[in-house]
C-alpha positions as CSV (number, residue, x, y, z in Angstrom):
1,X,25.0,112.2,-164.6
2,X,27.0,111.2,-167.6
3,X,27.9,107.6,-165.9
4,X,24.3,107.2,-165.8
5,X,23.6,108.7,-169.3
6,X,26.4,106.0,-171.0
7,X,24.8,103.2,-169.0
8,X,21.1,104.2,-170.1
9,X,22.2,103.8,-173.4
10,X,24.2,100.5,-172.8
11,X,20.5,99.4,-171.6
12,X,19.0,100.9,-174.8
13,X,21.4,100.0,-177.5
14,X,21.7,96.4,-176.4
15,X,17.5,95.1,-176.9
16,X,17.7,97.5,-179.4
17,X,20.7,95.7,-181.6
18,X,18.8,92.3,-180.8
19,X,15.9,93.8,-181.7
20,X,17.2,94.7,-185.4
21,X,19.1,91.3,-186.1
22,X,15.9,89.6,-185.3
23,X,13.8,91.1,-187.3
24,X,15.6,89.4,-190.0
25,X,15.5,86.2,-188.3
26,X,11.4,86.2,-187.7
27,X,10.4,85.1,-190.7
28,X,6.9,85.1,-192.1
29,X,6.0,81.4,-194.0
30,X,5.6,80.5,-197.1
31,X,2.4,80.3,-198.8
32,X,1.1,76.8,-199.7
33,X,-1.9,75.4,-201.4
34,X,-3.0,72.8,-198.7
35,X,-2.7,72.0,-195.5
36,X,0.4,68.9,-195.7
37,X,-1.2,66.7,-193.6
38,X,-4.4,66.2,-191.4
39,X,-5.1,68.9,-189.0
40,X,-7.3,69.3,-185.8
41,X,-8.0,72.6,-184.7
42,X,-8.8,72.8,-181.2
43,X,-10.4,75.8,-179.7
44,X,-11.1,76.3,-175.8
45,X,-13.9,78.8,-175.3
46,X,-15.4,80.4,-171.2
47,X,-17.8,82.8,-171.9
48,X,-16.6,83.8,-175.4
49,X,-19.8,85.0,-177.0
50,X,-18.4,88.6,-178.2
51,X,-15.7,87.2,-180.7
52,X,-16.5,82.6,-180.7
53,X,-18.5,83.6,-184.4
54,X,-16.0,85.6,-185.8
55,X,-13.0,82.7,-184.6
56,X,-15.2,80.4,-185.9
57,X,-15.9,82.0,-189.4
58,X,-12.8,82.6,-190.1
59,X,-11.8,79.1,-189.5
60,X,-14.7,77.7,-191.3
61,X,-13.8,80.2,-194.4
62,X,-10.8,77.7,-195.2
63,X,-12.1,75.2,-197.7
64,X,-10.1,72.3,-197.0
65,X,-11.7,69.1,-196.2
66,X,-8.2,68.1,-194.3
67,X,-9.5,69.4,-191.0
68,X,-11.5,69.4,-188.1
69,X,-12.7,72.1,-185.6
70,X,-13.6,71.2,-182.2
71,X,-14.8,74.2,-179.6
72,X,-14.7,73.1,-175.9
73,X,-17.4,74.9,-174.2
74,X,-15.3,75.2,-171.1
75,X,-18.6,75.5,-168.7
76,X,-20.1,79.3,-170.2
77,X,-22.9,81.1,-168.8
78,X,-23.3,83.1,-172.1
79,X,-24.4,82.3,-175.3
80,X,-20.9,80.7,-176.5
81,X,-22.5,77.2,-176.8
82,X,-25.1,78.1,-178.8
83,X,-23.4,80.1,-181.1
84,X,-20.5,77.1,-181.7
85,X,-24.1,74.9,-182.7
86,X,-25.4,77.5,-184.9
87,X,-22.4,77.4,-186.9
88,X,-22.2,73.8,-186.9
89,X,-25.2,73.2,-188.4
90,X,-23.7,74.7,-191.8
91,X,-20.3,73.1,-191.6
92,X,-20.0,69.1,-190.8
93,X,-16.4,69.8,-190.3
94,X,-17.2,72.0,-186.8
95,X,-18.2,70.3,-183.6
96,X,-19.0,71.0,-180.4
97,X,-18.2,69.7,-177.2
98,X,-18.2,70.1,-173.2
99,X,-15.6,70.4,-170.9
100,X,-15.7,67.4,-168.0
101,X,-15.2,69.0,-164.5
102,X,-12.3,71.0,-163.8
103,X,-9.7,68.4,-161.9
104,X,-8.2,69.4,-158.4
105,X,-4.4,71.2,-159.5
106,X,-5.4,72.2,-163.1
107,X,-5.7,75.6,-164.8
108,X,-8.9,75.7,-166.9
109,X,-6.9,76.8,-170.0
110,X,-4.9,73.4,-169.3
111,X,-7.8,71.2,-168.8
112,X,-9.8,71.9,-172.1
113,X,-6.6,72.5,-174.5
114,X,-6.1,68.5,-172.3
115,X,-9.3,67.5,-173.8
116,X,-9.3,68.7,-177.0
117,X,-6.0,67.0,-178.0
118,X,-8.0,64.0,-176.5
119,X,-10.7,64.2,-178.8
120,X,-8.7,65.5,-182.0
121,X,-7.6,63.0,-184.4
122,X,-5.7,64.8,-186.8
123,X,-1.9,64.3,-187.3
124,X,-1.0,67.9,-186.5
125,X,-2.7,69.7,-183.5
126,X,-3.7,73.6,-184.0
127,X,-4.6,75.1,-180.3
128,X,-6.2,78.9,-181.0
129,X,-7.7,81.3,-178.6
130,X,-11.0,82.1,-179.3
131,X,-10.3,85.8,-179.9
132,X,-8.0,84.9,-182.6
133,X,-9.1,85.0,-186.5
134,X,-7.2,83.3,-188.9
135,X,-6.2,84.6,-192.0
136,X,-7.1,82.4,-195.5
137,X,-4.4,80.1,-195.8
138,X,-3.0,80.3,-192.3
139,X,-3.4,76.3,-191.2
140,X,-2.2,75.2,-195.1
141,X,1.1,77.6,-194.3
142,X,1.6,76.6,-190.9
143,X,1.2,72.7,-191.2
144,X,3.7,72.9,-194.3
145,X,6.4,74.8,-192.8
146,X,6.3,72.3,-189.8
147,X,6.7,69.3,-192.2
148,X,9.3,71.0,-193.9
149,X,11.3,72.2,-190.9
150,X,10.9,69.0,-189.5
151,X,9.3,71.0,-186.1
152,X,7.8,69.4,-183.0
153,X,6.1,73.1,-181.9
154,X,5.5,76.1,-184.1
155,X,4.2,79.0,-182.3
156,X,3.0,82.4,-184.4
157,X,2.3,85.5,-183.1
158,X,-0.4,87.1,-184.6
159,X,-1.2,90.7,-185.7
160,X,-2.6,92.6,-182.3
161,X,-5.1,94.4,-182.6
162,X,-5.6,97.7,-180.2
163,X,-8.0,100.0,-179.8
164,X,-7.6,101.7,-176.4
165,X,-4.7,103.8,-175.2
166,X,-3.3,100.8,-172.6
167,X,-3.7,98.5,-175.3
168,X,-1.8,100.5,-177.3
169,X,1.1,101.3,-175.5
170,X,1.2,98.5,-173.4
171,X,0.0,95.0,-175.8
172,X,2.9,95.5,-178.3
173,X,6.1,95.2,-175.6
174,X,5.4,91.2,-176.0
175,X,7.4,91.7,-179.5
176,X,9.7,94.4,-178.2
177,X,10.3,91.6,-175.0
178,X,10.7,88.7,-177.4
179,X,12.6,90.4,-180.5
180,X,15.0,92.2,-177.8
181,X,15.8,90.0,-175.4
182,X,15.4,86.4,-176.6
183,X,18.4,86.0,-179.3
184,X,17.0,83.7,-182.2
185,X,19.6,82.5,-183.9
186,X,21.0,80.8,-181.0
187,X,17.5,79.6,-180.1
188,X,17.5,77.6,-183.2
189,X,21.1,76.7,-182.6
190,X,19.5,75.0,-179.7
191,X,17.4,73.0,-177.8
192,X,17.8,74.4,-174.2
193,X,14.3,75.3,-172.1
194,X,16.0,78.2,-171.3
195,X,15.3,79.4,-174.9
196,X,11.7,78.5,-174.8
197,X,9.1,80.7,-176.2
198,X,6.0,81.2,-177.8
199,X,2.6,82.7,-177.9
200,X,-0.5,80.5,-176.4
201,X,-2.7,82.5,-178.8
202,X,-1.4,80.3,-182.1
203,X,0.5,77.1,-181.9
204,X,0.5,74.2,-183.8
205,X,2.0,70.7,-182.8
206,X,2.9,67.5,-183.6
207,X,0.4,65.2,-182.0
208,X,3.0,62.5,-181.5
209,X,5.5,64.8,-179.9
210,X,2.8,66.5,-178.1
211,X,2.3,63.0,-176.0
212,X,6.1,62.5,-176.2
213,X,6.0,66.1,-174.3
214,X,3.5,65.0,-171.7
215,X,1.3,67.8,-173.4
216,X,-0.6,70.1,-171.4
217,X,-0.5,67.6,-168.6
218,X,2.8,68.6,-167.9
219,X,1.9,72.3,-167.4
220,X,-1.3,71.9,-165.8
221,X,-0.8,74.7,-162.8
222,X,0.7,77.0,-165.1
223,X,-1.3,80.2,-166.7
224,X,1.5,80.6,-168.9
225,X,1.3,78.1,-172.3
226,X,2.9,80.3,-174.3
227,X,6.3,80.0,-172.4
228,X,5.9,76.7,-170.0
229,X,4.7,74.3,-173.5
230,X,7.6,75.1,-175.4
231,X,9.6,74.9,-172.6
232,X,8.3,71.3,-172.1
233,X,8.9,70.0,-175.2
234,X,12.5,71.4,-174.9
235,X,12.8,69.5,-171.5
236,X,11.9,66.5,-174.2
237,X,14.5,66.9,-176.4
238,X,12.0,67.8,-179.3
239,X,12.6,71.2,-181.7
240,X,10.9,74.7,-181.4
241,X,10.5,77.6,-183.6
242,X,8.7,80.9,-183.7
243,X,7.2,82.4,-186.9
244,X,5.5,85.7,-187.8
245,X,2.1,85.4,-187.4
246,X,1.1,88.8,-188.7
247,X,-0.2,88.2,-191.8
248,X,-2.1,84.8,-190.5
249,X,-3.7,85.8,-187.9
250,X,-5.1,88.7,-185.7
251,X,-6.0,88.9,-182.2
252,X,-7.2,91.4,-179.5
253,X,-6.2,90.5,-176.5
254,X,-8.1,92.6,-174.2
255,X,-10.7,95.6,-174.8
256,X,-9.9,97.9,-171.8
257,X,-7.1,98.8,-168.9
258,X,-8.6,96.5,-166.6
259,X,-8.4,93.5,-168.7
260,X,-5.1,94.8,-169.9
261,X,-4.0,94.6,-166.1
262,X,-6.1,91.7,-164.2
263,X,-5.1,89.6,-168.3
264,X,-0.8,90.5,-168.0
265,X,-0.8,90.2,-164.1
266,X,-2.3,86.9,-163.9
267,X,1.0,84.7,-165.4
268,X,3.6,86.9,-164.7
269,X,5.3,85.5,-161.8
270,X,6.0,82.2,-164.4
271,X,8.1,85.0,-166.5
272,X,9.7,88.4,-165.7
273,X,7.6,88.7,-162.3
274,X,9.5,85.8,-160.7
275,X,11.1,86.8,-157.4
276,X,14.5,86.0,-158.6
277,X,14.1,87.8,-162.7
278,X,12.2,91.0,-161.0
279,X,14.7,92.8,-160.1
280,X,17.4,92.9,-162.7
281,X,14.4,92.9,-165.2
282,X,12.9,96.3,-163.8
283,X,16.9,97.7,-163.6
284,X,17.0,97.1,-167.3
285,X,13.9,98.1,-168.7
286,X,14.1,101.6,-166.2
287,X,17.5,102.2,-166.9
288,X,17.3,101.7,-170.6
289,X,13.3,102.4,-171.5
290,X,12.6,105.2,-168.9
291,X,15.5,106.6,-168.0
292,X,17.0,108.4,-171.1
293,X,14.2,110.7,-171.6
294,X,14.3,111.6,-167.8
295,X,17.8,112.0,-168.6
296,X,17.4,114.2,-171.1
297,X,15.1,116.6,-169.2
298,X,17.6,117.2,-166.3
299,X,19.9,117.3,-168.5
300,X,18.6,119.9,-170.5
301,X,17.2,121.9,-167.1
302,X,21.1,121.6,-165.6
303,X,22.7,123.0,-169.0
304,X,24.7,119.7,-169.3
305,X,24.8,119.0,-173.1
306,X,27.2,116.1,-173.2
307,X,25.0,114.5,-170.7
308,X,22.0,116.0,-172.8
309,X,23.5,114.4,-176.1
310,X,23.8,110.7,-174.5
311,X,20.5,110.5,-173.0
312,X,19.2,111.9,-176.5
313,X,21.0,108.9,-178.1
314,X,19.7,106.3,-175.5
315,X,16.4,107.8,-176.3
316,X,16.8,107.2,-179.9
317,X,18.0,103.7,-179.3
318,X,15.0,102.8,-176.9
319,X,12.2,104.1,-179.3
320,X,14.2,102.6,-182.4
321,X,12.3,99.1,-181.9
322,X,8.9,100.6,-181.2
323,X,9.0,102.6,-184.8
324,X,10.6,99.6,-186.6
325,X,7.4,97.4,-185.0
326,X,5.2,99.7,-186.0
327,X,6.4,98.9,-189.9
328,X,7.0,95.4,-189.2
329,X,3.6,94.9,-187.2
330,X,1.3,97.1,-187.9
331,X,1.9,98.8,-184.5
332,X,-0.1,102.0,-183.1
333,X,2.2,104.8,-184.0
334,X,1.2,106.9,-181.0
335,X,1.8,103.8,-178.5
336,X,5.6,104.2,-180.2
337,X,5.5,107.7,-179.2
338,X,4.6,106.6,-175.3
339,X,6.7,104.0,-174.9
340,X,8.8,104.8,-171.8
341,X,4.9,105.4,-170.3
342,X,4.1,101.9,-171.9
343,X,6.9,100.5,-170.1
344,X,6.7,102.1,-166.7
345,X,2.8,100.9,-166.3
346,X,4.2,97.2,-167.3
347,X,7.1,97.1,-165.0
348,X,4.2,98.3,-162.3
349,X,1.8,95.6,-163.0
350,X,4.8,92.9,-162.6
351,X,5.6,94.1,-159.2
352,X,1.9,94.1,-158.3
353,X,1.8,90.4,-159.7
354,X,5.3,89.5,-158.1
355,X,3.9,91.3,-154.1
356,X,0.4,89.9,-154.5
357,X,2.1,86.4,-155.0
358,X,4.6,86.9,-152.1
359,X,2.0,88.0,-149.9
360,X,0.1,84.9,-150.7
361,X,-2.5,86.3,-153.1
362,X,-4.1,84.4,-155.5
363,X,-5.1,85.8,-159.6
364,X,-8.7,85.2,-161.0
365,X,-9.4,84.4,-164.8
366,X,-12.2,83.6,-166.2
367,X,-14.5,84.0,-162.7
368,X,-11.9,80.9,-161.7
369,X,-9.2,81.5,-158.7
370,X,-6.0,79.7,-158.8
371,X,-3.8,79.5,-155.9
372,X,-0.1,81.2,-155.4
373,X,2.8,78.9,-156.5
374,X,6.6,78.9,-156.6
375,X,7.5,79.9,-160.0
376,X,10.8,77.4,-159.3
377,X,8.5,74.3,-158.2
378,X,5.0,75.1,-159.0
379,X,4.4,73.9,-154.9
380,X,1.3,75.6,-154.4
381,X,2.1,78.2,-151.2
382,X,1.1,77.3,-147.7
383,X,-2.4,78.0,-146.7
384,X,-3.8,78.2,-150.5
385,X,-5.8,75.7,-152.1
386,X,-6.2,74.9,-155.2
387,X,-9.5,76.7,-157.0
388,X,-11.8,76.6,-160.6
């Protein structure tokens, strides 16, 4: 047992080291007055009616005259439509517009962000989701640090908001799964894909580099933007950065565990579900997430103190980011204190993803149905067809 207590906390201590250094590293921006140069932002909406007026106000609460806003109504059956007009009567600066028919081999997220940057005509291109809300200042602050950095992407990632207990436990591993793993220092050493990232919910581009990119033309089967854009662009030669969004915007993601599920499972085979990343990504997370307080239990149970005393430690370790996110983030404190339960339900929905894609299953969004690919080639598996 006390082989497997040292390498529990190998598996804690390492994400948990990365995790501290990056904290420094993930810096929030600097405030500015204006935005630096024209700005389009482009929102795709599908049956967005509970939280389109709330995107929208917050948008609209920005008084520069620098920027558009243009809502896709990606084909709703609720009220989003009229909601987007409603609002656009008051403001000349919001517009709406309608999606063309989904195209054989596109993902609808794809297809309208596709659109928008079609229609936009600003020099820098702001995608949102239309869940987000940004804060005062956010597009002024985001379109100046690109100009200063010199940036071809920016991606933020905003404040989530969580209300139920899988929200809670589960929503705030996408910072301890970026901040741990994903070493940014050498990402901004570099321009590899391999150190792509970013968050689909917030990113800003440059609208010339967007087209150098191939834009979202050149993910169009993927459900995964906030990894596979970035990535492009990287496969361009064009820079990347990542920036704390907390104070400039705030999102929920998903309002129950259902949504939490059917919302995480439906891109993970593009990341840590992939056949080939499954397996040593569960044997980490277990081993160094899970597995200390386990540990520590037996441990305790067979009277083995030393062993108890290393599993206590990994313990410490694997918890160390959750507490320091909660701080940093603004975090649930009590989806801290379940985090090895938080883990073990996300490790279980990427296995579901990874089998249901294996066995030639196909995920939903949005009442749309893609087919199964190859997360190496994108080559839609044999038998499925591509759906909207």
């Amino acid at each position: 047992m006390i082989f497997l207590a040292v390498l529990s906390l190998l598996a804690a201590a390492l994400p948990a080291t990365v995790f501290a250094l990056n904290l420094r590293r993930f810096k929030t921006l600097e405030d500015a007055s204006a935005p630096a140069v024209p700005v389009s932002i482009l929102i795709p909406a599908r049956d967005e009616e509970q939280s389109i007026s709330n995107c929208l106000r917050a948008v609209l609460a920005d008084d520069s005259n620098d920027m558009e806003v243009i809502v896709l109504d990606d084909g709703s059956i609720d009220r989003t439509a009229a909601l987007v007009l409603e609002l656009a009567a008051t403001d000349p600066r919001l517009r709406l517009e309608h999606a063309p028919p989904l195209p054989e081999h596109w993902c609808g997220k794809q297809f309208a962000c596709a659109t928008l940057a079609d229609l936009a005509s600003g020099e820098l291109l702001l995608f949102i989701d239309a869940d987000v809300r940004l804060a005062p200042g956010a597009v002024a602050r985001l379109s100046t640090a690109m100009e200063q950095q010199g940036l071809d992407l920016l991606s933020g990632f905003p404040r989530q908001e969580t209300i139920t207990i899988v929200e809670r436990m589960v929503i705030p591993l996408m910072h301890f799964i970026l901040l741990g793993f994903l070493p940014l220092g050498r990402m901004r050493r570099s321009r590899h894909p391999a150190y792509a990232a970013g968050c689909g919910q917030l990113m800003m581009v440059r609208r010339s580099s967007y087209h150098r990119a191939g834009g979202h033309a050149a993910i169009r089967e993927s459900l995964h933007d906030g990894l596979r854009l970035p990535r492009a662009f990287r496969e361009a030669g064009l820079l990347t950065d990542l920036c704390d969004a907390t104070d400039l915007a705030v999102c929920r993601m998903y309002r129950n565990a259902a949504e939490v599920i059917r919302g995480l499972a439906k891109n993970a085979v593009e990341g840590i579900a992939a056949p080939g990343l499954i397996v040593p990504a569960t044997a980490v997370l277990l081993l160094g997430q899970v597995a200390p307080i386990v540990i520590c239990v037996g441990a305790l149970a067979a009277g083995s103190y030393p062993v108890f005393a290393t599993a206590l430690a990994a313990l410490g370790a694997s918890l160390l980011p959750r507490w320091m996110a909660t701080r940093r983030f603004g975090q649930s404190r009590l989806g801290a204190v379940l985090h090895p339960i938080g883990v073990l339900l996300f490790v279980a929905i990427q296995w579901y993803a990874c089998i249901r894609s294996l066995a030639g299953g196909s995920p939903r969004w949005k009442g749309r149905e893609y087919p199964t690919r190859s997360a190496a080639t994108g080559v839609p598996v044999a038998g499925e067809t591509s759906g909207r």
